[in-house]
N, C-alpha and C positions, 0 to 999 in steps of 0.2 A: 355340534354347535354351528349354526345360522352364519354366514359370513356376513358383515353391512351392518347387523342390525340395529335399529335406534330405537330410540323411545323419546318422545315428548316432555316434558320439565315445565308445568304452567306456572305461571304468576299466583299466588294465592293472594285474595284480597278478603278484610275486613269488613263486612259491611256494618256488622257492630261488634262491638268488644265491649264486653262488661267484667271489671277487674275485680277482685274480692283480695283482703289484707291477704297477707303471707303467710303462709304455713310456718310451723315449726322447724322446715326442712330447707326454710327459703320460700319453695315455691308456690306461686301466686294462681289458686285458682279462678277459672275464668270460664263464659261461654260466650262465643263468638257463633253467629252468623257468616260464615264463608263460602267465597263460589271462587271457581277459577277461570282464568282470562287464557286467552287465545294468542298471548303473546308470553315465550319464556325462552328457555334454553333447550340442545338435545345433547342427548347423551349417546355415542355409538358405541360397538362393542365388536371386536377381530377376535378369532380365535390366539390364545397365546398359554402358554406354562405357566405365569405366575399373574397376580392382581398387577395393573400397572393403569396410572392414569396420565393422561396429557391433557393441558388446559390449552382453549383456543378461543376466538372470538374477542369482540371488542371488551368483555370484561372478564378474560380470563387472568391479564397479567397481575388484577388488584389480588388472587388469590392464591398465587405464586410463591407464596409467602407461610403460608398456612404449612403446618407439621404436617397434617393429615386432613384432607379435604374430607366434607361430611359423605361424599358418596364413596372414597373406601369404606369409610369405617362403617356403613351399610353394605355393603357387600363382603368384609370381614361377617359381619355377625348374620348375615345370610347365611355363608359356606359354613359357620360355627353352626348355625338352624338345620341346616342339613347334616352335617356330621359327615363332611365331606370339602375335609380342609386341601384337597388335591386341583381344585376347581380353581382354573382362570383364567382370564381376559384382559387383552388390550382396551380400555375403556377411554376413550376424548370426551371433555364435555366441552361443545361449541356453547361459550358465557356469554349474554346478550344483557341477561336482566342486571340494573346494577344491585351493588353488595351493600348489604346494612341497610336495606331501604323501604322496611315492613313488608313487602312484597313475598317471605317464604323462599328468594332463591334458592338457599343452599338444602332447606329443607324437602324441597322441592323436586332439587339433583338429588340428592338421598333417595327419595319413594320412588322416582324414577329407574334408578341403580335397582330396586328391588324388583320393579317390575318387569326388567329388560333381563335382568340376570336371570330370574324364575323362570323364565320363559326359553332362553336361548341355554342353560343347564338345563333344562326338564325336570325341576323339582316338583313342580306340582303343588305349592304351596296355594291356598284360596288367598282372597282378597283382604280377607278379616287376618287371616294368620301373615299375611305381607305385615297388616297393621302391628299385630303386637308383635311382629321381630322388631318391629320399628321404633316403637315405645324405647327400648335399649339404647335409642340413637340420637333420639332428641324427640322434644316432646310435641314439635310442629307436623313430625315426620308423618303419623299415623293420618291425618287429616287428607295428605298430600297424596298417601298412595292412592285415597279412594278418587281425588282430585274431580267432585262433584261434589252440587251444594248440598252443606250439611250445616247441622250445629255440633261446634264443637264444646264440652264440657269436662268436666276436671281437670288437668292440668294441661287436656290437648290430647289424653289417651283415649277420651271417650267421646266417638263418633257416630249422630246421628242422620244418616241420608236424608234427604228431604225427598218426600215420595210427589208435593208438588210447585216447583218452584220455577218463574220464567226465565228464558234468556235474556238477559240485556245490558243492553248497549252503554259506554262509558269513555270515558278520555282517563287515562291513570299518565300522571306527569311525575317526574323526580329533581327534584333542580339540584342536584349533582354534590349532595353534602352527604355522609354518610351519620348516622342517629346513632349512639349506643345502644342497645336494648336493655341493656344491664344499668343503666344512668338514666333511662326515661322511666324503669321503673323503681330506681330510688327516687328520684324525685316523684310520683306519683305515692310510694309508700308516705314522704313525707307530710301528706295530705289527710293523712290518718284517715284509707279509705274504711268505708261501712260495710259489714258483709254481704256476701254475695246472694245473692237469688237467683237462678238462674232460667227459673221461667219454664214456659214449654217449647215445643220446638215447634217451628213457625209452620205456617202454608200460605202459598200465593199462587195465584192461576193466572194473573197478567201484571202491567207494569206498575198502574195505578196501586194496586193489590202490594205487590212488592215494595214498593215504594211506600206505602204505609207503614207496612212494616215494619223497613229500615229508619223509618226517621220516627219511629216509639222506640228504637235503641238508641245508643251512644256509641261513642269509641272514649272510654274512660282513658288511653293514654294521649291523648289528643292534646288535652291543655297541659300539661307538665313536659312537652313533646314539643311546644310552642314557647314556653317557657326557657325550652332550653335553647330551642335551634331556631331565630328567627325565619330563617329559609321554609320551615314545616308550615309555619303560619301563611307566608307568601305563597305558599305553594296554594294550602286551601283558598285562600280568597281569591287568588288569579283561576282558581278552576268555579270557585262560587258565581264568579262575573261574565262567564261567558254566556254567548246567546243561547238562550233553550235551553241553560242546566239547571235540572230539577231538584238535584241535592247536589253540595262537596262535601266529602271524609275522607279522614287520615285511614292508612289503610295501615295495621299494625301498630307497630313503634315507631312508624313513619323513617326517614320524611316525606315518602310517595305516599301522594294521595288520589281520590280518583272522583270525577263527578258523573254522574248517571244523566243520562239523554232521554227521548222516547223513539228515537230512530239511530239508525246508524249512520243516515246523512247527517242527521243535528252532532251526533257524536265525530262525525270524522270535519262537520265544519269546524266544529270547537277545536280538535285539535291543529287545524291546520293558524287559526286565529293566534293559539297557545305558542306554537312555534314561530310566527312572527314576533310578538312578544317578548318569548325568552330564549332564541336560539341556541344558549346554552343547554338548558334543559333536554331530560333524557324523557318524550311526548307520545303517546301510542292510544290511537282510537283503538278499543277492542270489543270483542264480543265476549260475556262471560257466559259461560254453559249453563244452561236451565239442567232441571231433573231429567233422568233419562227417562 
């Protein structure tokens, strides 16, 4: 085993979310347009005898609290995937991104836990078999390991690469309230959604393109998400009003949401505008990855 070694943890964002009623099982099928941002958390990894994690960074202490942090219980069912319960590491995750904030954090440390561990054990697992260990862990998880844009469909287990999609540019802001997920989507079931359709899966070759796109979707939790947490709503219209933003959406279950730019000047003006504005708020110009 690799002594140091890290791995990356991106932001997952929403560009659309299209909800469909609830299963028999509870859960809510959906397909989502998602790409990831250039801003998250890392995760390292020492050699050591047993699994062990330590939380660091400015939001490590909200999750302090937690039984079991989602990147054990990802890397339990790794070492269960191999059949090699002997296997373990000193794992930190440095927390940056905030918690409950539709952003994928925790799901995010999760995929990331699979791809640092696969690597620095020498499992040899591919990409796709990362994904379905991951299915076991949460249903965000699978998305996260490939952590490039796709669509995602059925409950989040079924992941579509986008073979053409562009990078770009965006301001994602949080004004520092935490959403339930589990309470924006009763309130959303309240609304006796219609079922799903889930479309084909998209292609875009530049912004304009993209940008079309994204705004023939929705984010179906967006208005029950507004409903509940006035701050969700504030968030989008203070990112709808800046100079140069071409669209604002809630990203997830909110309350972060994020508005697309055509440059990464107009994107990083916006956010510096945004931070005078609401200095409270958690503000990051990013870049989200196109297709590779």
């Amino acid at each position: 085993m690799s002594e140091g070694a890290a791995e990356f943890a991106p932001a997952k964002v929403n560009l659309t979310l299209h909800v469909g009623r609830a299963r028999g099982d509870g859960y809510h099928p959906l397909a989502s347009l998602v790409v990831f941002a250039d801003w998250g958390d890392t995760l390292t990894a020492e050699p050591a005898g047993s699994l062990t994690l330590t939380l660091t960074g400015p939001g490590g202490e909200a999750l302090q609290a937690e039984p079991q942090n989602l990147v054990l219980k990802a890397a339990y069912a790794l070492r269960a995937a191999a059949g090699k319960a002997e296997l373990g590491a000193a794992l930190t995750l440095d927390k940056h991104l905030p918690v409950a904030a539709g952003l994928g954090g925790g799901s995010a440390d999760a995929a990331a836990a699979l791809r640092l561990l696969n690597r620095i054990w020498d499992l040899g697992f591919s990409t796709k078999a990362l994904a379905e260990i991951a299915t076991v862990v949460g249903a965000d998880i699978p998305a996260c390991v490939h952590a490039r844009p796709l669509l995602m469909t059925g409950i989040g287990e079924r992941i579509a690469p986008l073979v053409a999609w562009p990078a770009l540019h965006g301001v994602i802001a949080n004004p520092g309230v935490a959403l339930s997920t589990g309470a924006v989507f009763t309130a959303f079931d309240a609304g006796e959604p219609a079922p799903l359709d889930p479309g084909g899966v998209p292609a875009a070759g530049d912004f304009e393109a993209a940008l079309s796109v994204i705004k023939a979707g929705t984010n179906d939790l967006q208005a029950p998400a507004r409903t509940l947490e006035p701050k969700a709503g504030e968030t989008i219209d203070a990112l709808a009003g800046l100079p140069g933003a071409r669209l604002a959406r809630m990203s997830g279950s909110g309350a972060s949401a994020l508005a697309l730019f055509e440059s990464q000047d107009a994107a990083r003006a916006g956010a510096d505008t945004l931070v005078a504005a609401h200095p409270g708020w958690a503000v990051r110009a990013v870049i989200l990855g196109g297709a590779a």
